[in-house]
C-alpha positions as a LaTeX table, in Angstrom:
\begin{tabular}{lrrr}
\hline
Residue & $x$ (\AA) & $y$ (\AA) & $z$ (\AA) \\
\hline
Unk1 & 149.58 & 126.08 & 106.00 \\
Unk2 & 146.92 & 123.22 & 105.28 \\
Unk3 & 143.85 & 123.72 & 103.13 \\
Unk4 & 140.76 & 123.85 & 104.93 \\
Unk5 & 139.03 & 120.92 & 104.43 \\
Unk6 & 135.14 & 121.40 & 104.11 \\
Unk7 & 132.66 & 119.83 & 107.02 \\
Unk8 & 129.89 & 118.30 & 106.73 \\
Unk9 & 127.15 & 118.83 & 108.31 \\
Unk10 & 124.96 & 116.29 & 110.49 \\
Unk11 & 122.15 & 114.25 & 109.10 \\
Unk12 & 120.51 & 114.07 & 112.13 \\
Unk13 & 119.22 & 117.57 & 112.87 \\
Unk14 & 115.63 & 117.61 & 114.84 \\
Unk15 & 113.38 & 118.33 & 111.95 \\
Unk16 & 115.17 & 114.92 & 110.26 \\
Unk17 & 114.76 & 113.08 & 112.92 \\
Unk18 & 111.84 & 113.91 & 113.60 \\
Unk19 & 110.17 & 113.23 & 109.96 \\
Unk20 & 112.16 & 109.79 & 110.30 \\
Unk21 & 110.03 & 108.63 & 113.26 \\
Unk22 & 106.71 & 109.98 & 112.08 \\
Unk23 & 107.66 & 107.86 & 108.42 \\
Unk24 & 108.75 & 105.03 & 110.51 \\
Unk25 & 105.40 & 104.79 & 112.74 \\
Unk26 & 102.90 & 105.95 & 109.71 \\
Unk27 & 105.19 & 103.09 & 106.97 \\
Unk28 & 104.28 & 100.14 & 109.50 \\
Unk29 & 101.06 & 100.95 & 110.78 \\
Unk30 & 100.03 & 101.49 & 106.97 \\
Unk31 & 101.92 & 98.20 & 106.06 \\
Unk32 & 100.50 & 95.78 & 108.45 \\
Unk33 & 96.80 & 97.50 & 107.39 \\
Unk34 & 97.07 & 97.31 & 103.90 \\
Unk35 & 97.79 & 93.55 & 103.93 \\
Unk36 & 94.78 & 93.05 & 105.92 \\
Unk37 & 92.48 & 94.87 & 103.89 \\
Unk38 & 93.63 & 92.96 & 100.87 \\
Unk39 & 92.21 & 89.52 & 102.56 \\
Unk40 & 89.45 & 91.29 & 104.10 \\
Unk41 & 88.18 & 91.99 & 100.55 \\
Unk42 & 88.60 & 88.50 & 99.37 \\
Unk43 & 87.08 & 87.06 & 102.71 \\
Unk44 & 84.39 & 89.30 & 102.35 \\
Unk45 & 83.72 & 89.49 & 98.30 \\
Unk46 & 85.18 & 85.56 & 98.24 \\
Unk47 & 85.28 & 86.53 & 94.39 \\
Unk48 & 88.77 & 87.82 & 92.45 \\
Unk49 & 86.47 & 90.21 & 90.53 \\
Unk50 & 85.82 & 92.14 & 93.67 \\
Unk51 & 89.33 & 92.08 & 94.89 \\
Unk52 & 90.36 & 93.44 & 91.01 \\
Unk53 & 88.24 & 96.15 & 91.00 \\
Unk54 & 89.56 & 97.22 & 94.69 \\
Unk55 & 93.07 & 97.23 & 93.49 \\
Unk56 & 91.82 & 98.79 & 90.12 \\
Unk57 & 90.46 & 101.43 & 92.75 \\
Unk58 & 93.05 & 102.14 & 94.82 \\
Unk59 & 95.45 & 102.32 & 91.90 \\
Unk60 & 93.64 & 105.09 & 89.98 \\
Unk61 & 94.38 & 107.97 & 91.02 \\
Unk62 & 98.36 & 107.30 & 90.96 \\
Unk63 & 97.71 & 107.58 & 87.02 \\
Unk64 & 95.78 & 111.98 & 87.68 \\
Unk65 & 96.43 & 112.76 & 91.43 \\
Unk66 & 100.33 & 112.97 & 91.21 \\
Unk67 & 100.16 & 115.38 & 88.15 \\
Unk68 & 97.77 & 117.56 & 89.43 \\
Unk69 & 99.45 & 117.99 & 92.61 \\
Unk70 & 102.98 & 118.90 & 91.28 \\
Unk71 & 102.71 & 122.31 & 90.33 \\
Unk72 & 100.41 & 122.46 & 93.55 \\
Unk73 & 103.08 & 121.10 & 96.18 \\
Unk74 & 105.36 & 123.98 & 94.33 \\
Unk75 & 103.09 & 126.86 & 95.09 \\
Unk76 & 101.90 & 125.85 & 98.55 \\
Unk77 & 103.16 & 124.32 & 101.91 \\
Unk78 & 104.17 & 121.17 & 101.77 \\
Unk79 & 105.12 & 120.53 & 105.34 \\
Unk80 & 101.45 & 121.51 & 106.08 \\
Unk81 & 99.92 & 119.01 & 102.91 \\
Unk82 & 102.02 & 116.13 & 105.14 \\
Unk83 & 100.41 & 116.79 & 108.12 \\
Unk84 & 97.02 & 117.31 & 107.33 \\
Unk85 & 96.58 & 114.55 & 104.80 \\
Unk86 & 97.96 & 112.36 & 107.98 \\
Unk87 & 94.92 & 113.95 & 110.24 \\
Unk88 & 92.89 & 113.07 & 107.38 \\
Unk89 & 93.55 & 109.76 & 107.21 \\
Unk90 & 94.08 & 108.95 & 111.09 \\
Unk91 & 89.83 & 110.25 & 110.57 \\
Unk92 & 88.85 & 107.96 & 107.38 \\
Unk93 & 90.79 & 104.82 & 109.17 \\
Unk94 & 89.12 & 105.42 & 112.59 \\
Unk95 & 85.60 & 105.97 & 110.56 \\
Unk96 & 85.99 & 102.87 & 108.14 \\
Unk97 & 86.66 & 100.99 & 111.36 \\
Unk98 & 83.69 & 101.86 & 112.99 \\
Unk99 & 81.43 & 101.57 & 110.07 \\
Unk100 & 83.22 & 97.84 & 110.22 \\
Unk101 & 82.40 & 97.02 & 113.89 \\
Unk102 & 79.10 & 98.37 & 113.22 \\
Unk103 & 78.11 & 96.03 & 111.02 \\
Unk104 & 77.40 & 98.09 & 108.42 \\
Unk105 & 79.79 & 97.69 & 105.92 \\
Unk106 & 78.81 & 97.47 & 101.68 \\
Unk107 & 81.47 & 96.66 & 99.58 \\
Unk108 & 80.37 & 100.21 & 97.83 \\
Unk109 & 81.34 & 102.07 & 100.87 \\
Unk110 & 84.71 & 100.49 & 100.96 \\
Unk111 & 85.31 & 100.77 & 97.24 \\
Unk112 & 84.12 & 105.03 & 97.65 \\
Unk113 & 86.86 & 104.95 & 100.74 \\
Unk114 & 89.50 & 103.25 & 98.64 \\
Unk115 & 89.51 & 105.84 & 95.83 \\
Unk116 & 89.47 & 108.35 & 98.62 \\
Unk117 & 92.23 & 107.13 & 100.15 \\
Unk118 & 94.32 & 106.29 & 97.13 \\
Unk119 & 94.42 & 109.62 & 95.92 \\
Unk120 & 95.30 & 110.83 & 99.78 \\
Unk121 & 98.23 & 108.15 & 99.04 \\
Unk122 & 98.75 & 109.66 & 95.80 \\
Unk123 & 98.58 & 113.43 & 96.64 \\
Unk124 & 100.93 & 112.59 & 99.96 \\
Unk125 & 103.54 & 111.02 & 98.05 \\
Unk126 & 104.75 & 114.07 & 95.82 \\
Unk127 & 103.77 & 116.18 & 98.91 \\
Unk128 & 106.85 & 114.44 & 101.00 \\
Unk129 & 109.05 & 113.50 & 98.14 \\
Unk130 & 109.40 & 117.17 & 97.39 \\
Unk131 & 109.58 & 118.09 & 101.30 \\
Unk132 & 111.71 & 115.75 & 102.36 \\
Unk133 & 115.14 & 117.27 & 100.53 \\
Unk134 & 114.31 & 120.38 & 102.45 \\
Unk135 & 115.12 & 118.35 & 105.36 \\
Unk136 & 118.32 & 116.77 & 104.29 \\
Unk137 & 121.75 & 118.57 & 104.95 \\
Unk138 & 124.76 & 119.33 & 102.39 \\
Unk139 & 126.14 & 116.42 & 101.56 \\
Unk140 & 124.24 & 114.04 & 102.86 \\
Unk141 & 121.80 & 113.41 & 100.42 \\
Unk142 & 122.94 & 109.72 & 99.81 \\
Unk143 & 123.24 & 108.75 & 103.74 \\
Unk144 & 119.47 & 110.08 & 104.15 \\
Unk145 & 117.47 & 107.97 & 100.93 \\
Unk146 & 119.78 & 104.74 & 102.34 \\
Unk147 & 117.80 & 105.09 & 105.35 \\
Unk148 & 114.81 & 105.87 & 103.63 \\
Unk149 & 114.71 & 103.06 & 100.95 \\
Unk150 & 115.93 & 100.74 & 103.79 \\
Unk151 & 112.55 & 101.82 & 106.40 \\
Unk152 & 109.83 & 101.05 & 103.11 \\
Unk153 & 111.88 & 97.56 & 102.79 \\
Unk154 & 111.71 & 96.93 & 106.19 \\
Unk155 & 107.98 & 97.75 & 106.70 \\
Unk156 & 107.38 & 94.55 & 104.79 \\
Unk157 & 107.76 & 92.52 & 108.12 \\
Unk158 & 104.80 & 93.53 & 109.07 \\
Unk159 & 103.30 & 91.57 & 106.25 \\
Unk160 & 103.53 & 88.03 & 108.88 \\
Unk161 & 102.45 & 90.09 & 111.66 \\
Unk162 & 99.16 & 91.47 & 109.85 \\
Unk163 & 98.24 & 88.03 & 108.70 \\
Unk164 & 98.40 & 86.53 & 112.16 \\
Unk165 & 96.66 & 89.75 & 113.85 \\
Unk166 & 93.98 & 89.74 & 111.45 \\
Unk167 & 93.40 & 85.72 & 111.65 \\
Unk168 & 93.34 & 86.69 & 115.40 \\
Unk169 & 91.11 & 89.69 & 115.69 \\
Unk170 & 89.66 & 90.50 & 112.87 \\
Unk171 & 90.38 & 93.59 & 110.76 \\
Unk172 & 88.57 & 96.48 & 112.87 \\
Unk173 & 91.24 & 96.40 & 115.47 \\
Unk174 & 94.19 & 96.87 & 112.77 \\
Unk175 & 92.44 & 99.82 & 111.14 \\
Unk176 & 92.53 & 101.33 & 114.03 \\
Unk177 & 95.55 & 100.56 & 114.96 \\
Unk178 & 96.26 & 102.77 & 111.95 \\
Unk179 & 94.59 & 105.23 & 112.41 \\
Unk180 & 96.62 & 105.60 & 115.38 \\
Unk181 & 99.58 & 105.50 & 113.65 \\
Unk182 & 98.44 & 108.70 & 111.12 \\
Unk183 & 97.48 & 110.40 & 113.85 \\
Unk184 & 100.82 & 110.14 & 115.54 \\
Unk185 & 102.98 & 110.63 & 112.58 \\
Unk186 & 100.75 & 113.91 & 111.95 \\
Unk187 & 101.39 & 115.11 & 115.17 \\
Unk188 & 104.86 & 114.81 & 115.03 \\
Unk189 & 104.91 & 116.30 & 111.86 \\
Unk190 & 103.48 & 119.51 & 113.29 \\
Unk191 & 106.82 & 119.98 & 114.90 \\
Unk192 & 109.23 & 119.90 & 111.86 \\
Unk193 & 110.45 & 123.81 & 111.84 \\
Unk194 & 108.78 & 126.09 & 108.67 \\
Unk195 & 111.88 & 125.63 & 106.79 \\
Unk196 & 109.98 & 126.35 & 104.03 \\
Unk197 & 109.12 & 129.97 & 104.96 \\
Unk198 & 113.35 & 129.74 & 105.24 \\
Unk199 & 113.66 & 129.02 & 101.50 \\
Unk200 & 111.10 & 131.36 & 100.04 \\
Unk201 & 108.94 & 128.26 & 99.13 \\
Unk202 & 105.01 & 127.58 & 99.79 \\
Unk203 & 103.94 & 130.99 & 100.37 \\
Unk204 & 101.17 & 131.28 & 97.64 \\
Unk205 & 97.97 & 132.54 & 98.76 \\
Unk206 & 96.39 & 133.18 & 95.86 \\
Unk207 & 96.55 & 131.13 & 92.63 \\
Unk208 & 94.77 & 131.05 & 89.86 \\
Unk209 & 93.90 & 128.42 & 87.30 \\
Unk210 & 95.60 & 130.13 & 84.22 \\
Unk211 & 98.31 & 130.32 & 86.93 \\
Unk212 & 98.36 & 126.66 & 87.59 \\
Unk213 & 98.20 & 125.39 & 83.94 \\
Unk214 & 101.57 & 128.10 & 83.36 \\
Unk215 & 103.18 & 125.93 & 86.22 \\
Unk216 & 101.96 & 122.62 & 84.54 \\
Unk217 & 103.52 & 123.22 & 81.00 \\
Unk218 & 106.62 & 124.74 & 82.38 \\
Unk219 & 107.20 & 121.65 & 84.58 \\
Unk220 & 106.88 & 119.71 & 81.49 \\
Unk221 & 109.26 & 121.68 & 79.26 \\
Unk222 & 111.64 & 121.46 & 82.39 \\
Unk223 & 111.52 & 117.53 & 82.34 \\
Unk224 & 111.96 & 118.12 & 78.42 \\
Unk225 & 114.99 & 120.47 & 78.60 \\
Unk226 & 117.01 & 118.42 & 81.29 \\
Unk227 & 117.97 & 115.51 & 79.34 \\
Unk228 & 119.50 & 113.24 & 82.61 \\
Unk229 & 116.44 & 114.01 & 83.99 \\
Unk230 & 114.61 & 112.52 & 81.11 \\
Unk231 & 116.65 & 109.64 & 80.88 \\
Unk232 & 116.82 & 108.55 & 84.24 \\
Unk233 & 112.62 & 109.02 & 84.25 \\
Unk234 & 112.14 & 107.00 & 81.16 \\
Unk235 & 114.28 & 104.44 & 81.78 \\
Unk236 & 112.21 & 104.09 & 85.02 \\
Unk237 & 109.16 & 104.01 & 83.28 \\
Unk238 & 110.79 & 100.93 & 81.69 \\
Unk239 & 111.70 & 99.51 & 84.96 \\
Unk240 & 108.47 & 99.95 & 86.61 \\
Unk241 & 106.98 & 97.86 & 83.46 \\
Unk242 & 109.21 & 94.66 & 84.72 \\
Unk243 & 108.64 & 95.22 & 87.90 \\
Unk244 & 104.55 & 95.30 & 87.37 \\
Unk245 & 105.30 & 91.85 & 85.44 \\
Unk246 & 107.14 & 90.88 & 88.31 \\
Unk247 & 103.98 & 91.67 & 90.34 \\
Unk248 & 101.52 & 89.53 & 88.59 \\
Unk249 & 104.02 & 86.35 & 88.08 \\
Unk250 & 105.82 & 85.73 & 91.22 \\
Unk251 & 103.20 & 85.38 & 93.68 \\
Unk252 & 101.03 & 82.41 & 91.08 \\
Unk253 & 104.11 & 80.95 & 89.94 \\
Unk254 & 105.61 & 79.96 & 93.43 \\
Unk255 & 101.64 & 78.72 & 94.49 \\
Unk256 & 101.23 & 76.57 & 91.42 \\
Unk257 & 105.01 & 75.35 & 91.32 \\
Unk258 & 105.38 & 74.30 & 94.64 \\
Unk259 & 103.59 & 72.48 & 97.59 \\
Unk260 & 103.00 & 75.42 & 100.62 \\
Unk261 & 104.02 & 77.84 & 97.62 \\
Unk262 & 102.83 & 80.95 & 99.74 \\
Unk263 & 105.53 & 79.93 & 102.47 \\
Unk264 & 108.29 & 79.17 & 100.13 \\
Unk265 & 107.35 & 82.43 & 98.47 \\
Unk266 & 107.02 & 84.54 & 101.63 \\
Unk267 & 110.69 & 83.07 & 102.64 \\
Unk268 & 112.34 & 83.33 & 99.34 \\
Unk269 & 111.33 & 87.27 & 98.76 \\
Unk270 & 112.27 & 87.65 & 102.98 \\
Unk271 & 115.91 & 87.54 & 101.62 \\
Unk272 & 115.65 & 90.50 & 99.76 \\
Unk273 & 113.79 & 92.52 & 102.59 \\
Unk274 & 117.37 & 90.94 & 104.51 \\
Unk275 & 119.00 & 92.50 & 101.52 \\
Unk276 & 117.91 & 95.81 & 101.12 \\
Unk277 & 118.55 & 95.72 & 104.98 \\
Unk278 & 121.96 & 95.01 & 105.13 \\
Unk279 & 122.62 & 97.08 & 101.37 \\
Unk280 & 120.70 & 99.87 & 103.55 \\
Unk281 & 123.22 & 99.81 & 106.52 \\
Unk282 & 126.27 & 99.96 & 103.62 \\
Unk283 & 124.80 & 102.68 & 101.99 \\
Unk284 & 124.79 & 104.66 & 105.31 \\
Unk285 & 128.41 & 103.92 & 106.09 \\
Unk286 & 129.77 & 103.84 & 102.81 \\
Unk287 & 130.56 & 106.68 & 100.69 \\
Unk288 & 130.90 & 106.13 & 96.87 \\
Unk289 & 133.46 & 108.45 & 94.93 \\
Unk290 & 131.52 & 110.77 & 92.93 \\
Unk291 & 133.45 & 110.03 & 89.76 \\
Unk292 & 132.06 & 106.30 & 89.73 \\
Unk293 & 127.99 & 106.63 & 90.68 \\
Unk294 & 127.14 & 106.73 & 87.17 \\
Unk295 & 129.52 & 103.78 & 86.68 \\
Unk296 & 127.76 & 101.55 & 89.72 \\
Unk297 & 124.52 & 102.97 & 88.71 \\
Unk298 & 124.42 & 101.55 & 84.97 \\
Unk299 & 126.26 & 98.14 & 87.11 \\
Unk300 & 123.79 & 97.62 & 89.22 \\
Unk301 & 120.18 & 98.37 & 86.55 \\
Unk302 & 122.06 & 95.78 & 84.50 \\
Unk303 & 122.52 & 93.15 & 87.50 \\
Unk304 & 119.02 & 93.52 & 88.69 \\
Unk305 & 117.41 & 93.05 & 85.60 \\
Unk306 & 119.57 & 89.71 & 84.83 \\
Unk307 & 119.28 & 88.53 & 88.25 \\
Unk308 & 115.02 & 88.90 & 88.13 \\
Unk309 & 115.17 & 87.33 & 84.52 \\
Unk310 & 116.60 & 84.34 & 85.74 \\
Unk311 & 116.08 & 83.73 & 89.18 \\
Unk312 & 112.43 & 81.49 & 88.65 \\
Unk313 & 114.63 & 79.68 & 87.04 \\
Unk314 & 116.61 & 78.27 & 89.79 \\
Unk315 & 116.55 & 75.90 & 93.16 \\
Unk316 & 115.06 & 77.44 & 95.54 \\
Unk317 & 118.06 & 78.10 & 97.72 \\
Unk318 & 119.64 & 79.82 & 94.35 \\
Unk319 & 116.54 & 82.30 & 94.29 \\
Unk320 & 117.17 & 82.75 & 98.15 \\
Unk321 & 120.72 & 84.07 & 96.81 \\
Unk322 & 119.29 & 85.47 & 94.09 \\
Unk323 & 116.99 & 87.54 & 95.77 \\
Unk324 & 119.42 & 88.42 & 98.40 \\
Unk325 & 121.57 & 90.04 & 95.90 \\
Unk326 & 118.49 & 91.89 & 94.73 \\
Unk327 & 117.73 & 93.49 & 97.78 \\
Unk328 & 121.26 & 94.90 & 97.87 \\
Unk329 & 121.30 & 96.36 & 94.63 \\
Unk330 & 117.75 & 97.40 & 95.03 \\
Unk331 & 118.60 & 99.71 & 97.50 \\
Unk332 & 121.71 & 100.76 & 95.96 \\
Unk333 & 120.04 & 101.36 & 92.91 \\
Unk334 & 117.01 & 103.33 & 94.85 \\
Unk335 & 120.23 & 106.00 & 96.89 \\
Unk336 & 121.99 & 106.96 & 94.20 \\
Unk337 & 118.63 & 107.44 & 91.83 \\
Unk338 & 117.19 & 109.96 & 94.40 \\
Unk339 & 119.80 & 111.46 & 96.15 \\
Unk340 & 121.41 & 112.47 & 92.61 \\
Unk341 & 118.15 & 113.47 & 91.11 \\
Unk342 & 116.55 & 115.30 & 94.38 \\
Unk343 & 119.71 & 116.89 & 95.19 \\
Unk344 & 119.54 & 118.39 & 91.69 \\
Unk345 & 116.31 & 119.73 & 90.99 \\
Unk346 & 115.80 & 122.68 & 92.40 \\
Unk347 & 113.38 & 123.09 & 95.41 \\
Unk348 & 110.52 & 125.69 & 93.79 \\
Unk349 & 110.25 & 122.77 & 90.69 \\
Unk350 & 110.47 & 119.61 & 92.94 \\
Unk351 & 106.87 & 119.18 & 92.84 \\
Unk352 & 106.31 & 119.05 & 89.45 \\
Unk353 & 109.36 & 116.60 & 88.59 \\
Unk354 & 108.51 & 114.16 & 91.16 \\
Unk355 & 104.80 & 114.23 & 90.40 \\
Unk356 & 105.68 & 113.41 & 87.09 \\
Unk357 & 107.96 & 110.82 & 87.63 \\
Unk358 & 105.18 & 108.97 & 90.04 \\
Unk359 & 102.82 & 109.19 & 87.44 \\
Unk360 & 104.64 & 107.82 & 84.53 \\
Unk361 & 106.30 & 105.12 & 86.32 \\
Unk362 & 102.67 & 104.71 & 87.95 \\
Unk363 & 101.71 & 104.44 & 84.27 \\
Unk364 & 104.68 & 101.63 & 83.02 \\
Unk365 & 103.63 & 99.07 & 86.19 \\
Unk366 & 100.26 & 98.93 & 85.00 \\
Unk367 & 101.09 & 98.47 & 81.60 \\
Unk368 & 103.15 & 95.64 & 82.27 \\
Unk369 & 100.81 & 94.25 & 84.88 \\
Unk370 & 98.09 & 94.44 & 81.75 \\
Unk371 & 100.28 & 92.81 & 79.10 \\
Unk372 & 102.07 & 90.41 & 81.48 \\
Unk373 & 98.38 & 88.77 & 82.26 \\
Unk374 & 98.00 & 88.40 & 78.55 \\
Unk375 & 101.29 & 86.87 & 77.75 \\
Unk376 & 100.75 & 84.31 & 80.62 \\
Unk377 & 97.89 & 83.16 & 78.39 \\
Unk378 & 100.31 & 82.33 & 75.92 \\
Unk379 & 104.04 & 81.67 & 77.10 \\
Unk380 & 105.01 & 80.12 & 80.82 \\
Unk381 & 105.00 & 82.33 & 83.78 \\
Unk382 & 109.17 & 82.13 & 83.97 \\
Unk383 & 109.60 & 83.17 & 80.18 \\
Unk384 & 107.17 & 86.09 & 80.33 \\
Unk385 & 109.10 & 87.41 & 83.26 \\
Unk386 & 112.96 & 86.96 & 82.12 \\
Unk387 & 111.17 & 88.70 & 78.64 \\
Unk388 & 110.11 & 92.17 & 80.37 \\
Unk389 & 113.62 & 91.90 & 82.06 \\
Unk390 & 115.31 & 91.73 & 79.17 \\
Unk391 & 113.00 & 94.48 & 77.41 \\
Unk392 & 114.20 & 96.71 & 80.37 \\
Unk393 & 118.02 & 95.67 & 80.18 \\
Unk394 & 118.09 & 96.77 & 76.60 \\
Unk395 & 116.40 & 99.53 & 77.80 \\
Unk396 & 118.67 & 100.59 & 80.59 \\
Unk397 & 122.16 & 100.36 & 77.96 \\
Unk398 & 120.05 & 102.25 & 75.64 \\
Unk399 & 118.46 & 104.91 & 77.80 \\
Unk400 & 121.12 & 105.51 & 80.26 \\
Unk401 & 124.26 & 103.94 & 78.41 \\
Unk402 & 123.02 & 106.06 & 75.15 \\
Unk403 & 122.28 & 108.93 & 76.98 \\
Unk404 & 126.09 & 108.73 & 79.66 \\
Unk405 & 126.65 & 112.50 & 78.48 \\
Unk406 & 123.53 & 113.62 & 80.12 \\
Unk407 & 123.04 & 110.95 & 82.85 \\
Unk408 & 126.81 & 111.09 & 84.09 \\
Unk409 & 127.03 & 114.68 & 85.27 \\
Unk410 & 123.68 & 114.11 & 87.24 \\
Unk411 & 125.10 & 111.12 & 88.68 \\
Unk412 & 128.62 & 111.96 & 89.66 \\
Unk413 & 127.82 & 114.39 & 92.14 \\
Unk414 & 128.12 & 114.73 & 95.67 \\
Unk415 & 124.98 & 114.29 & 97.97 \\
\hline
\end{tabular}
């Protein structure tokens, strides 16, 4: 008599699918708005002070809001944080684009708006993080974040589409085009099934703040106790220092190296969004062997990091390849990172892990954003950049080659 071999379940139940489409509409709308607003600001401040201090802005509360909301997304609905931060910001979109056609737009209203809506942003982000395993069937944990780290990719291509649209109609019309978008992500949203109530999660009605800070230091002495866990999140703290580097470099060096740099920029980083496409569509069809995702893991940080080092230095159709290759790994790198870790932690604590992780990872990117700008001032562009991704390749066969006794087990798992 054969053994019975174990099924799998289907990804695509109706509360996936449906949490897939409302990502897909709110990710582009938000995409092709964001870009605008960034030249908006510059058009309308025509100062890079201004434009600093909107970033600065926006960027804030991604150091406090993720933190604080941990231990709240544990105690309370998520599904219903989702939804009505989307109905909140389908409001401040369609508001901030009237104010616009009005004509009676300050920069001090815009800069108020901005912190509002980065710490929306902020708050949102641990809020679905934490939700979305809920959504994900056994075993199919790595199948779901290939499609997910393959849709924020892909959003990018809105990036051409913004600039034309707002060249063409301004930037009222794309706001609320936006706020469109929230609003129809939110209502989808509303019809994802109270799995929640399922799992004996969100159900707090009352909560106290002695209550809260207990949830805050055990989170902590979770993250301290569960040593993959604490690898995997500092050596992401180091990797979110390169890739803040990465942020302040790329776009000056390609405009000051090369005639119609924005264009050879825009094209040369395109083969990475073609990248984490097609690595994307392999993730989804390809299963790795438990036994070896720590293995391609470890691979893949150290590729990356060599690759980025390196790649300025090239012909342009090398950093095309380059890139390419990034873009694959990239989203290689992104699967196995959350399914292992989000298939792991359990559901009541998912909140405070991931709310933690966005904040100190929010923390490394603007440290290396800072101290990249100052070694610019004193070493070229290219060696500044293959430095930080060399800091964070000794970091990654430190942090997670050191620590392979913790990191392993997490890893080789199925999801």
């Amino acid at each position: 008599m054969k053994p019975e071999t174990k099924q799998i379940p289907g990804l695509w139940t109706r509360d996936f699918t449906i949490i897939t489409i409302g990502s897909v509409i709110s990710m582009f709308g938000n995409a092709m708005a964001g870009f605008a607003i960034s030249l908006f600001v510059l058009d309308y401040t025509n100062t890079p002070l201004y434009y600093a201090l909107y970033i600065f802005l926006y960027t804030l509360p991604q150091l406090a809001a993720p933190l604080i909301a941990g231990p709240l997304m544990d105690r309370f609905s998520r599904r219903k944080t989702i939804f009505s931060l989307d109905f909140l910001s389908a409001g401040l979109y369609l508001l901030i684009a009237l104010i616009l056609h009005l004509g009676l737009m300050r920069f001090w209203l815009l800069a108020v708006w901005t912190l509002i809506i980065g710490t929306i942003t902020s708050t949102y982000q641990v809020a679905y993080e934490s939700f979305y395993p809920l959504l994900i069937t056994e075993g199919n944990f790595s199948r779901a974040y290939s499609i997910a780290g393959t849709l924020e990719t892909l959003s990018a291509v809105m990036v051409p589409v913004s600039l034309f649209l707002y060249k063409r109609f301004g930037l009222a019309p794309l706001l609320v085009c936006n706020g469109l978008c929230f609003l129809g992500a939110a209502i989808c949203e509303t019809r994802i099934s109270d799995v929640e109530k399922e799992k004996g999660l969100g159900s707090e009605e009352r909560y106290s703040f002695s209550a809260y800070w207990a949830d805050a230091r055990e989170g902590v002495r979770y993250l301290w106790a569960e040593k993959g866990l604490l690898c995997i999140t500092l050596y992401f703290i180091f990797n979110a220092f390169a890739n803040g580097a990465s942020n302040v470099i790329t776009l000056p060096y390609f405009k000051g190296a090369f005639e119609n740099g924005e264009w050879i920029y825009m094209t040369t980083w395109g083969f990475s969004v073609l990248g984490r496409g097609i690595g994307g569509l392999l993730q989804y069809k390809i299963k790795y062997p438990a036994a070896i995702k720590y293995a391609v893991a470890l691979t893949v940080y150290c590729a990356v990091n060599v690759l980025e080092g390196s790649y300025l230095f090239m012909p342009v159709n090398g950093m095309r390849a380059a890139c390419f290759l990034i873009g694959i790994l990239g989203v290689t790198s992104y699967t196995i990172r959350s399914s292992a870790t989000q298939s792991y932690v359990p559901h009541d604590k998912k909140g405070r892990f991931n709310g933690a992780f966005i904040m100190l990872t929010t923390s490394g990117s603007l440290l290396g954003e800072a101290l990249a700008g100052v070694c610019t001032e004193f070493m070229p562009m290219r060696a500044v950049l293959a430095l930080f991704m060399g800091i964070t390749l000794v970091a990654g066969l430190v942090i997670i080659g050191g620590g392979r006794k913790h990191v392993k087990p997490l890893y080789n798992r199925e999801a």
